[in-house]
C-alpha positions as CSV (number, residue, x, y, z in Angstrom):
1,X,7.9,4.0,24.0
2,X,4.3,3.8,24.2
3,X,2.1,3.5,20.9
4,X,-1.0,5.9,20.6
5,X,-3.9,5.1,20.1
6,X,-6.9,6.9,18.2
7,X,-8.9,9.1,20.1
8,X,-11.2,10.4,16.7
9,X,-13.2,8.4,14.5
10,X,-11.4,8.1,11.7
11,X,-13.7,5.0,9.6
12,X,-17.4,5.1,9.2
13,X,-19.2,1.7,9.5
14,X,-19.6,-0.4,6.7
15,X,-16.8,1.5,5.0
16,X,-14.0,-0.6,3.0
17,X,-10.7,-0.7,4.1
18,X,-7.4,-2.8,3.7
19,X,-4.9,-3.6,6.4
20,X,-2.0,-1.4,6.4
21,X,0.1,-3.5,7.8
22,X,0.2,-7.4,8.5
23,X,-2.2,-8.8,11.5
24,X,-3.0,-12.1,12.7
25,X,-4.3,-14.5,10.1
26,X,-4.4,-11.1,7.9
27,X,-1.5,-9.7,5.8
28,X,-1.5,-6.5,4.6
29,X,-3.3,-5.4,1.6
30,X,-6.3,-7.5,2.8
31,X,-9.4,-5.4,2.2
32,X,-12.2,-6.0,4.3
33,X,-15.3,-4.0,5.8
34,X,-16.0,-2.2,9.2
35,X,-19.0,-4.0,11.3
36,X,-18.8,-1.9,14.6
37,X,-17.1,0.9,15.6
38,X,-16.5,1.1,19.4
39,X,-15.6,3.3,22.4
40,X,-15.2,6.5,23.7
41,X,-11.6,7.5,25.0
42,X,-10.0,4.7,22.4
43,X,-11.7,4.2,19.2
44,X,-11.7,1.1,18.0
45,X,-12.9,-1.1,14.8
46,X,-14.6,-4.3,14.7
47,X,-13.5,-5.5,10.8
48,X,-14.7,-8.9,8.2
49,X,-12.0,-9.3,5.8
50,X,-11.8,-10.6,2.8
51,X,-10.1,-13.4,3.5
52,X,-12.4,-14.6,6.1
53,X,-10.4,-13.1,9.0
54,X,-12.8,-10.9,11.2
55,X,-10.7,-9.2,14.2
56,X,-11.6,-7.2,16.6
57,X,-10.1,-3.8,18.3
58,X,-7.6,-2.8,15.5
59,X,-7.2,1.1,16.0
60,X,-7.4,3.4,13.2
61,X,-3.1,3.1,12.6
62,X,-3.6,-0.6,11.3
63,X,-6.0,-0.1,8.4
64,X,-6.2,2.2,5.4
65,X,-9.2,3.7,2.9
66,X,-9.5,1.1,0.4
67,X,-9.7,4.2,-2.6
68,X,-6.6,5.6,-1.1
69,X,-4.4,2.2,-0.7
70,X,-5.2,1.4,-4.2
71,X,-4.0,5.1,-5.4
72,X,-1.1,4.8,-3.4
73,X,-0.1,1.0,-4.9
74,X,-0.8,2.5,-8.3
75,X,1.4,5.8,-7.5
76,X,4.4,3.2,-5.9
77,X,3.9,0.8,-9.2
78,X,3.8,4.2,-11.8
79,X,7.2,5.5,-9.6
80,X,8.9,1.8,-10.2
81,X,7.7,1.3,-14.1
82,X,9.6,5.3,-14.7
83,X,12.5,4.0,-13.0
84,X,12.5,1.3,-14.9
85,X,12.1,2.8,-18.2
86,X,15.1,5.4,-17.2
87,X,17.3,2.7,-16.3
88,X,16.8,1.1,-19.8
89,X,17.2,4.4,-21.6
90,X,20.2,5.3,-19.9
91,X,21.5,1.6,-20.9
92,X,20.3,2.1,-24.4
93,X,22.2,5.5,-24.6
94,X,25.2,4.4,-23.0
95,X,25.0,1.4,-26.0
96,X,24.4,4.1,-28.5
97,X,27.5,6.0,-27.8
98,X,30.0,3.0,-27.8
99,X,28.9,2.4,-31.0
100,X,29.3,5.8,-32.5
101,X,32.8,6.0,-30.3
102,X,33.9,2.3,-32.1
103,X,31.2,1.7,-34.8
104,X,28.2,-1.0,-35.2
105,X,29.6,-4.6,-33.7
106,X,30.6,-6.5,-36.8
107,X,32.2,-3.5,-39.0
């Protein structure tokens, strides 16, 4: 199956962004900052990141907003810490009620 490719500009230059997913000598997460934005038919992004990787013609589909990565990590980490904090109630009612059903441990 063939990949696609971006065809609208999508990133200004000099905007921050962060690698969506995991490139050469970059994981993902790495923010960095467009320096050239390039072509006609397949727009492309010339990108320093912070990590002093600087690569060439990544399209569009490999990098991410830096404001919107950084509300989606803090939606992802706010979805795990109320899962969390259900699972622990749940255990602390399921506690609860074996001791009402048998009484405090030590009676």
């Amino acid at each position: 199956m063939r990949a696609t490719i971006s065809t609208t500009k999508v990133f200004k230059r000099r905007q921050k962004v962060v690698a969506a997913v995991d490139l050469p000598g970059v994981p993902a997460g790495t923010p960095g900052k467009i320096w050239i934005v390039s072509g006609v038919t397949w727009i492309r992004y010339h990108v320093a990141f912070e990590n002093g990787g600087e690569l060439a013609n990544l399209d569009a589909a490999q990098l991410r907003d830096r404001k919107s990565w950084l509300a989606e990590q803090k939606a992802a980490q706010e979805t795990e810490l109320q899962a969390s904090r259900a699972a622990q109630r749940e255990a602390m009612r399921a506690e609860a009620l074996a001791n009402l059903a048998d009484g405090p441990v030590g009676h």
